[in-house]
C-alpha positions as CSV (number, residue, x, y, z in Angstrom):
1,X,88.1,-19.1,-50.9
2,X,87.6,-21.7,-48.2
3,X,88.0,-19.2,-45.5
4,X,86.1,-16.8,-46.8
5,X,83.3,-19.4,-47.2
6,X,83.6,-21.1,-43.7
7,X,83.7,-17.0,-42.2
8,X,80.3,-16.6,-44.2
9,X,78.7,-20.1,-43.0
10,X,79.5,-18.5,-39.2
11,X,77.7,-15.4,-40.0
12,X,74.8,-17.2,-41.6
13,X,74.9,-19.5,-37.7
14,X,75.3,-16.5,-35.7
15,X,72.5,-14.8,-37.8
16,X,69.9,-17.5,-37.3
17,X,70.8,-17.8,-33.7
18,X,70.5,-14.1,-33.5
19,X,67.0,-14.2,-35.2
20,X,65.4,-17.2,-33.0
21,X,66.5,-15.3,-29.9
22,X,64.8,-12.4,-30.9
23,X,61.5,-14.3,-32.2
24,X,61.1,-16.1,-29.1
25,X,61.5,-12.4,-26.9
26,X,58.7,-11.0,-28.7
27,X,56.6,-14.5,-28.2
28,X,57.4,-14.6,-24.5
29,X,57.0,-11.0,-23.7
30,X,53.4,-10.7,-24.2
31,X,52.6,-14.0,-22.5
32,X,54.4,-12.6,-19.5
33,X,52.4,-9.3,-19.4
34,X,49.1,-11.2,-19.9
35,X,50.0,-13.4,-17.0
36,X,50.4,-10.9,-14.9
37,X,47.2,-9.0,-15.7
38,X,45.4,-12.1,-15.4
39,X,47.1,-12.4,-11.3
40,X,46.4,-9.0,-10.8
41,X,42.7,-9.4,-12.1
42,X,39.7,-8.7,-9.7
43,X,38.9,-10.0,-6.2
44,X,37.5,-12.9,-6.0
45,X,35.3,-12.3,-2.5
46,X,31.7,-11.9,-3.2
47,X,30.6,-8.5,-1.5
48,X,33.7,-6.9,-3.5
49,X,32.1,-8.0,-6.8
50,X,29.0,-6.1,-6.4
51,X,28.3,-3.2,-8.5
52,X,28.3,0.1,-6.0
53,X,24.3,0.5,-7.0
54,X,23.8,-2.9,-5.9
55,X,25.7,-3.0,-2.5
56,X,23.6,1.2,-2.1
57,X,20.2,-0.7,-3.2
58,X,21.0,-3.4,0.0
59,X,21.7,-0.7,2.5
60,X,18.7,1.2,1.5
61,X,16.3,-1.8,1.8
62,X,14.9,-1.8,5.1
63,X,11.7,-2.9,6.0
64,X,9.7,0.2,7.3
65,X,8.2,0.8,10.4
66,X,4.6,0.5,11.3
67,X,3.2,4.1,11.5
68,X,6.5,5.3,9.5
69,X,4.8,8.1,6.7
70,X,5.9,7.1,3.0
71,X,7.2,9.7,0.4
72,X,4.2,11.7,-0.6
73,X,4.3,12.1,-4.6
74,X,2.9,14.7,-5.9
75,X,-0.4,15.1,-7.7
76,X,-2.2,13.2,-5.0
77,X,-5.3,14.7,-3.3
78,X,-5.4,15.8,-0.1
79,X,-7.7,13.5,0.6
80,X,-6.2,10.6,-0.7
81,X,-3.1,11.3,1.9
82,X,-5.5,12.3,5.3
83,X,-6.7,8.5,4.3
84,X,-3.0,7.1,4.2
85,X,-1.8,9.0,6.8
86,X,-4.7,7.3,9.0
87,X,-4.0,3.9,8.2
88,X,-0.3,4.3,8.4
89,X,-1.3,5.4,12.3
90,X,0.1,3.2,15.4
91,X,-3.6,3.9,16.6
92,X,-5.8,0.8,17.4
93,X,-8.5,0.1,14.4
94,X,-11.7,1.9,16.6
95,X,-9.7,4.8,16.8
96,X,-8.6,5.0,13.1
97,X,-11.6,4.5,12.0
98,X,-12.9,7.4,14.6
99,X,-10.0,9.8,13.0
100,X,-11.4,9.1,9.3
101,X,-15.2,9.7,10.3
102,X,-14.1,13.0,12.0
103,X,-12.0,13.8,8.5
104,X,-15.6,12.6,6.0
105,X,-16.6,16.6,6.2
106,X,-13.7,18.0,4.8
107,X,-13.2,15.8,1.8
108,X,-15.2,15.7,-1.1
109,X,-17.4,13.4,-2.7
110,X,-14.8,10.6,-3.8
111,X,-12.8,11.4,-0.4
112,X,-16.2,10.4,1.8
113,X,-17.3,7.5,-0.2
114,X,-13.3,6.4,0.1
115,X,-13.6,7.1,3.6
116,X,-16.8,4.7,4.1
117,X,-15.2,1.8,3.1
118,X,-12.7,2.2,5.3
119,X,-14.8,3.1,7.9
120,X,-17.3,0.2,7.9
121,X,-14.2,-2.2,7.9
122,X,-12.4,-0.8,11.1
123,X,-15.3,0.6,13.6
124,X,-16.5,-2.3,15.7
125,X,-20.5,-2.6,16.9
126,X,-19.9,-0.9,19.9
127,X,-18.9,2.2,18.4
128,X,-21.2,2.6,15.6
129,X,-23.8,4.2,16.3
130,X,-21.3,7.5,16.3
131,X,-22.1,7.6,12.5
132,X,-25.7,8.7,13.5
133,X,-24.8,12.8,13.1
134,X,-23.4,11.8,9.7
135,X,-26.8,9.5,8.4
136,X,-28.4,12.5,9.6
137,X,-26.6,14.9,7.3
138,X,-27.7,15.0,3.8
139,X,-25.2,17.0,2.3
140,X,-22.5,14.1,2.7
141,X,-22.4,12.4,-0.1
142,X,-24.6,10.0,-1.0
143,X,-21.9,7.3,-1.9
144,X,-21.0,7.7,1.9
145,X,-24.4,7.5,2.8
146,X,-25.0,4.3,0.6
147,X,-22.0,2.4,2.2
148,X,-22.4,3.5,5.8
149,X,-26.5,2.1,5.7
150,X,-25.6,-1.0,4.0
151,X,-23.0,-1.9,6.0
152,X,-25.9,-1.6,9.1
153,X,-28.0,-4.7,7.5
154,X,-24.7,-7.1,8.8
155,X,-24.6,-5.5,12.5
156,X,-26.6,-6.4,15.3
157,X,-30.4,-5.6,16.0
158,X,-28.9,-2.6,18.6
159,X,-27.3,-1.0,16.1
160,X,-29.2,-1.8,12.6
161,X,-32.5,-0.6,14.1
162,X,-31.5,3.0,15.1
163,X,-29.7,3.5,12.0
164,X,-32.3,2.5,10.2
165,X,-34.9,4.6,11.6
166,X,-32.2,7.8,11.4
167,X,-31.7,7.2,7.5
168,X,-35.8,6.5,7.0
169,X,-36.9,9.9,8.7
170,X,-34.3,12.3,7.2
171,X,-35.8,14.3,4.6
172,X,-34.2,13.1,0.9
173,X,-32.0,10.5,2.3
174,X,-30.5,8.5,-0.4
175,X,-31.3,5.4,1.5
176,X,-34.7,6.8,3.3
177,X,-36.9,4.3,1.5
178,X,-34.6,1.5,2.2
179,X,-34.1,2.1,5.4
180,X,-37.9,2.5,5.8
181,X,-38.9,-1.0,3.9
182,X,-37.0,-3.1,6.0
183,X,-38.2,-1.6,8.9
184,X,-41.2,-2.5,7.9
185,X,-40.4,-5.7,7.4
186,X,-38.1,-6.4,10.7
187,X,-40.6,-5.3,13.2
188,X,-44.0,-6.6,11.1
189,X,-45.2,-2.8,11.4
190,X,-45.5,0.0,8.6
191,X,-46.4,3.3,10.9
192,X,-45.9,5.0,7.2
193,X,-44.7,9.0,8.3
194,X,-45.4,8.7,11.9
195,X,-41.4,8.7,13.6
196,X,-42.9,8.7,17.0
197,X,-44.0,5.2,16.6
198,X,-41.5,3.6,14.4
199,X,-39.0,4.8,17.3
200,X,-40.9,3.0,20.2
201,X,-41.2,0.1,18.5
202,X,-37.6,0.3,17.9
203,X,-37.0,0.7,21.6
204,X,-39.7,-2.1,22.3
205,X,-37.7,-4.5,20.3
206,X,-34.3,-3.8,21.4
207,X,-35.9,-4.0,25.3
208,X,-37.7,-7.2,24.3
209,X,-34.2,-8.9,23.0
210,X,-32.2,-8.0,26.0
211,X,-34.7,-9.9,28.0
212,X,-34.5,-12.8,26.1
């Protein structure tokens, strides 16, 4: 009975040996794998940890050139584009601004008035009175017409006088009446409908200044 009881003691030891070996496999096992996925986890070098879009976003951003056309979308008018495509020029401001005037024609109403503005910011004294053919012509739009006067009451004498007198004598000149008032009121004359005199006493002042 003793032996039999001493032979079942050893199989209970060898048993519980048996089962803590295997319990502490299992534990250990899974530890080891996740210690090894955690050393072969990700780089750690900056540049490598940016997302593909991010690292194609960076290559893409460059600064663009002067000149250098951007994507046209669509829908845009014609207009609208002639403009961009002017100012996106390598061309000196007087020359830009020489291109749009050439353009004002061709565009419609919105597209001229869009085009003064511009105009009126980039053309220098010197070259100004090349918008005379344009005061002249009353089918341009009157928005054009508006900003291309006004802008004359800030140039000099040399150039405000002759515009002035081009926009008062054109027949139904949005800005004829204007144009005509301060005239008046510049050279202390009203010569009311008579062109010939209001343009030699234009030239008589402009003569009388440069001999100042």
């Amino acid at each position: 009975m003793r032996s039999k009881k001493f032979f079942l003691g050893i199989l209970l030891v060898l048993l519980a040996a048996a089962l803590w070996y295997l319990g502490k496999s299992e534990v250990s096992g899974p530890a080891e794998v996740k210690e090894s996925a955690v050393g072969e986890a990700q780089p750690t070098t900056l540049e490598s940890s940016l997302p593909p879009p991010l690292e194609e976003a960076k290559a893409a951003a460059k600064p663009m050139a002067v000149g250098e056309g951007a994507p046209k979308a669509e829908g845009i008018p014609t207009w609208e584009l002639k403009i961009d495509d002017a100012l996106r020029s390598n061309a000196d401001t007087a020359a830009i601004a020489q291109v749009l005037l050439q353009q004002v024609p061709s565009m419609p109403g919105e597209g001229q008035t869009a085009s003064a503005r511009h105009i009126v910011n980039l053309m220098p004294d010197k070259d100004y009175l090349s918008v005379l053919p344009y005061v002249r012509n009353t089918k341009l739009d009157p928005g054009f017409q508006e900003v291309i006067v006004s802008d004359a009451f800030n140039r000099a004498d040399s150039v405000k006088l002759p515009l002035l007198l081009a926009a008062a004598q054109t027949p139904n000149h949005p800005m004829a009446q204007i144009a005509k008032s301060t005239l008046a009121f510049l050279l202390d004359s009203n010569f009311e409908n008579d062109w010939g005199k209001w343009d030699t006493a234009v030239k008589a002042a402009l003569a009388k200044q440069q001999q100042q």
